[in-house]
N, C-alpha and C positions, 0 to 999 in steps of 0.2 A: 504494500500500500504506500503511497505516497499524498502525506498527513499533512496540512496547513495546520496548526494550533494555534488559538489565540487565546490571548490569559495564561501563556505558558507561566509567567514570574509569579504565579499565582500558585494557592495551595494545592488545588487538586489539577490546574492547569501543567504544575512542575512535575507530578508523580507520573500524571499520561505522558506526558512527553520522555518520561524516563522508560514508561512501562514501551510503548511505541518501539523505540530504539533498540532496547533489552530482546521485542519480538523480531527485529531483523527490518524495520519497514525505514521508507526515505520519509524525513522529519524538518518542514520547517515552521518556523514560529515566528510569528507579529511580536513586535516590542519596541515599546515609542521609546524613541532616542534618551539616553539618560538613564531609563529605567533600572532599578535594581536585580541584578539576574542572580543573589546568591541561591535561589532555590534551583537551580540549571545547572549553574556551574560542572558539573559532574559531565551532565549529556551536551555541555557544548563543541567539546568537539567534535560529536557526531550529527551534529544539525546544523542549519543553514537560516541564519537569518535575516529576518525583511525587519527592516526599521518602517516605522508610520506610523497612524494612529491611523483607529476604526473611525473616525468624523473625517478625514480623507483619504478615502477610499483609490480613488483616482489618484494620489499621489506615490503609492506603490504597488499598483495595480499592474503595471509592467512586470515588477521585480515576482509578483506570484505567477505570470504568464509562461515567463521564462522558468519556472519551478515546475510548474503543469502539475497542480496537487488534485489526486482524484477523490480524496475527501478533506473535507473544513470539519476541526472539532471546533465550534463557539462555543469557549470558558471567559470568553473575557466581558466582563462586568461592572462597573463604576458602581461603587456606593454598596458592598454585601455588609458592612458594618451595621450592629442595630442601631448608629446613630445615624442612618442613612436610608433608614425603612421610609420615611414619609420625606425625605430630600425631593425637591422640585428636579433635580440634573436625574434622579432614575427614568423618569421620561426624556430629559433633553438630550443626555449622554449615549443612552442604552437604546430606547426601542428602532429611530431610524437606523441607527449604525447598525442593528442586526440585519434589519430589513435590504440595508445599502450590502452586507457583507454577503449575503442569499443570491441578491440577482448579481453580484461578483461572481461568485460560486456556476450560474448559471450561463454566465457568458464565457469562462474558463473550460466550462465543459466538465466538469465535475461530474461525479459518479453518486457522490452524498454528500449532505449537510447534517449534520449532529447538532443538534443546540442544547444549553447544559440551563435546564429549566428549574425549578424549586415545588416545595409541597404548598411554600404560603399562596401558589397560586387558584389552591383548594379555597382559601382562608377557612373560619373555627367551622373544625368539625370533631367528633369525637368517637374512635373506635379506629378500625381497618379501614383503611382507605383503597379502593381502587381506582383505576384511568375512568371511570365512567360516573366516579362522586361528581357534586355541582361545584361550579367552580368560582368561587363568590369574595376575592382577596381582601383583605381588611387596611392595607401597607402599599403606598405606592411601589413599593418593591414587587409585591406579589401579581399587583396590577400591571406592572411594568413591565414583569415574567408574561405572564398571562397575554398582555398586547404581544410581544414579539413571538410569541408560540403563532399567535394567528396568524398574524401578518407576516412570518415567514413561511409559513403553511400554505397560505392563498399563493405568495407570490413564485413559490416552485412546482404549485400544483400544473400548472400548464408546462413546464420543463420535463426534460430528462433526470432533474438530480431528484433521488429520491431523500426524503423528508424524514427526520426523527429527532424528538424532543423527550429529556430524561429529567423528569423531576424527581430533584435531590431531597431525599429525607434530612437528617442529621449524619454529617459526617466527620471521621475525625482520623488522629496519625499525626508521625513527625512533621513537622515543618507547616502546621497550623495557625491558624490567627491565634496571638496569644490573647486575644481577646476573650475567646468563643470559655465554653463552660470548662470544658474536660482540660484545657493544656492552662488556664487560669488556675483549676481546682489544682494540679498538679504543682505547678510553679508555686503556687501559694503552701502548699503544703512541703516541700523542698526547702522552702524556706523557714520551715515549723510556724508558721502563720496559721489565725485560726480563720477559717473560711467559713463566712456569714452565710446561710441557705434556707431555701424556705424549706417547708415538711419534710418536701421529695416523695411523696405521692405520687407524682406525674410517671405514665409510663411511657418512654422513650424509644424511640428505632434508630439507633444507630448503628453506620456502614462503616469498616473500616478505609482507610483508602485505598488500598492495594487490591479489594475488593471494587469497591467504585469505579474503578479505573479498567478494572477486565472488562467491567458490564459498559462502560463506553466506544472500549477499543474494540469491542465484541458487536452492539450496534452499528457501529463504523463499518466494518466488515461483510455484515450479515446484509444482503441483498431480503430478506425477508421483513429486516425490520422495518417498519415504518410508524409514524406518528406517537402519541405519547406514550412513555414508558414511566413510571413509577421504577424509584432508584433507591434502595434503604435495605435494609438486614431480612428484612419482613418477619419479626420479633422486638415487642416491645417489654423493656421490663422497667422495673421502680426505680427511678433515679434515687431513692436512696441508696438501692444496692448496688449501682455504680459507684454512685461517692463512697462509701462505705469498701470497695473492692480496691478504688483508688490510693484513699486513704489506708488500707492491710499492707497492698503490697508495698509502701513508701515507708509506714510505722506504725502497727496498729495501736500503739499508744497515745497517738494522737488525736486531741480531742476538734469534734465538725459541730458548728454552728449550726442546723437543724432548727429551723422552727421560726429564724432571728430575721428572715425577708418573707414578707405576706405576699401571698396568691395575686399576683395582677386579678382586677375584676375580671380581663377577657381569657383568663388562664386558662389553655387548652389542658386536659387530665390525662389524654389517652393520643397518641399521634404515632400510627404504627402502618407501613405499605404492604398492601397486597401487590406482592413481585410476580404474581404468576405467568402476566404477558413477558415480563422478560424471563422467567424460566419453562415456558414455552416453546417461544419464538429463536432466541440466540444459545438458549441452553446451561445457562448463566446460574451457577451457585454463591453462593458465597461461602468463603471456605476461612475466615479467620472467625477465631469467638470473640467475644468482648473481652473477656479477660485477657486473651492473648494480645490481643489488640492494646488494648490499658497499656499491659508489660510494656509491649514495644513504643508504646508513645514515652511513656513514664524514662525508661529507658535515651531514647535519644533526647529529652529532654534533661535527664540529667547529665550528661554528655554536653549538651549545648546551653550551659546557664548564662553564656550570652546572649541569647535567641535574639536575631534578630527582626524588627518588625517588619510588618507585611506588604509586599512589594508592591510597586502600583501597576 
C-alpha cells in the first residue's frame, strides 16, 4: 500500500504511521512546516514527507501527485483537547479541510479514504453502542466529526475512492496526551501525588493503541470496508477498577481521591462499542487487555518522565 497520513505528529497519527512501515507499505505524511515530529522520529527514515497544511491544499498538492498514494488515512484534527470541544476553529479549521483533503484524494486517483471519526458524534447515550445508534452530538467537536463524516461521504460517493469512517471510543498507550485520564492518572501517581476523582462508576471502553491502529490499517486495506465503523475494545468496565489497576501496578499503597470530583450533570455512566461490523467485515480483534495495556503505558511513561507535550 502506499499510505498518505495526516496527523502523523499526532498520538495515534505517530503509532499508524509506525505500524504502516513495520507492515512493509510506502509511507508519507503531511506536516506543517515547524511542526514537532518527536513522536516519528523512529519511522522517519522510512517515510517521505510533504510539508503544508490541510487549509492549503493546493499548495502541496503536487508534492502528493508525485507520491501517487493509493490510500489517505485523515488523523489530522485541530482542537481534540477538552478545552477545545465547543472552540468556534472545530468548524473553521476541521470540516472544509476534510472535505478539501477527499476530493484531493479523488482527483489523485486514490483507491481509499479513511477518516478517523469519534463516539461524541453519537453524543449522551447510554449502554452498547452501534453504527446505526442516532446521532445527536452535544460539543462542536462531535458536530464537527459528524459534519465531515457526511460531507466526505457525499463528496466520494460519485468517485472511484471508496469511503470509511472509524469512530474512536477511548483510547490510550505511550506517547499520549498527557492531558487525557489514564497517562494524567499515571504521571500523577509516579509522582506519589494524590489524584482527585469522582466515584468511578462510569463504565469505560477503552482500545489500546497498537490495537486501534491494526483496525485502521486493516480498513485501509480491506476493499470490503466501507462507511462507519465503531473503533473501541467492545468491553466496558468501572473506571474505578482501572484506576485502582493503575494505581496496584505503580504502589498499591497508595492512597486515590475517589468521590472528591462530582458527576458532571450531563455524565455519561455506560459508553461501550459494538465492534461487530469491524469484526465482520476486516476480521479485526483486539488482542491487548487492559491490564497489559496499563503495564505498557505505565511503563514507557516511567521511562519518559520528560514527556513531552502534544505535537500540533
Amino acid at each position: 500500500m502506499r499510505a498518505l497520513v495526516t496527523g502523523a505528529t499526532g498520538f495515534l497519527g505517530s503509532h499508524l504511521v509506525g505500524h504502516l512501515v513495520r507492515q512493509g507499505n510506502t509511507v508519507a505524511v503531511l506536516v506543517r512546516p515547524g511542526s514537532d515530529r518527536w513522536r516519528i522520529l523512529e519511522s522517519l527514515p522510512a517515510i517521505r514527507i510533504l510539508e503544508g497544511d490541510l487549509a492549503s491544499v493546493d499548495s502541496w498538492a503536487g508534492d502528493a501527485a508525485e507520491f501517487r498514494p493509493e490510500t489517505v488515512f485523515h488523523l489530522g484534527w485541530h482542537g481534540v483537547g477538552n478545552r477545545y470541544r465547543n472552540d468556534a476553529t472545530q468548524l473553521e479549521r476541521n470540516v472544509l479541510t476534510a472535505v478539501g483533503l477527499a476530493r484531493l484524494s479523488a482527483r489523485l486517483g486514490c483507491r481509499a479514504f479513511v477518516g478517523l471519526g469519534s463516539q461524541a458524534e453519537y453524543g449522551p447515550h447510554e449502554g452498547t453502542l452501534d453504527e446505526t445508534a442516532s446521532t445527536s452530538p452535544t460539543t462542536l467537536y462531535g458536530a464537527a466529526k459528524l459534519a465531515a463524516y457526511h460531507l466526505c461521504r457525499v463528496t466520494l460517493q460519485p468517485t472511484a475512492v471508496r469511503f470509511a469512517w472509524l469512530r474512536l471510543f477511548s483510547c490510550y498507550g505511550p506517547k499520549d496526551n498527557p492531558e487525557w485520564l489514564i497517562p494524567s492518572l499515571i504521571s500523577t501517581l509516579l509522582e506519589r501525588r494524590l489524584f482527585s476523582l469522582t466515584a468511578g462508576q462510569q463504565l469505560w471502553d477503552y482500545v489500546f493503541v497498537t490495537d486501534a491502529v491494526r483496525a485502521i490499517a486493516r480498513v485501509g486495506a480491506c476493499d470490503e470496508a466501507q462507511g462507519a465503523f465503531n473503533l473501541g475494545s467492545g468491553t466496558a468496565l468501572p473506571l474505578r477498577w482501572i484506576v485502582e489497576t493503575v494505581r496496584d501496578l505503580i504502589d498499591p499503597g497508595l492512597p486515590l481521591g475517589f468521590g472528591e470530583v462530582p458527576y458532571r450533570p450531563d455524565q455519561v455512566m455506560h459508553l461501550e462499542a459494538d465492534i461487530s461490523r469491524l469484526r465482520q467485515i476486516v476480521g479485526w480483534e483486539p488482542q491487548v487487555t487492559l491490564a497489559d495495556g496499563l503495564a505498557r503505558t505505565i511503563d514507557w511513561l516511567a521511562g519518559n518522565r520528560r514527556q513531552r507535550g502534544v505535537a500540533a
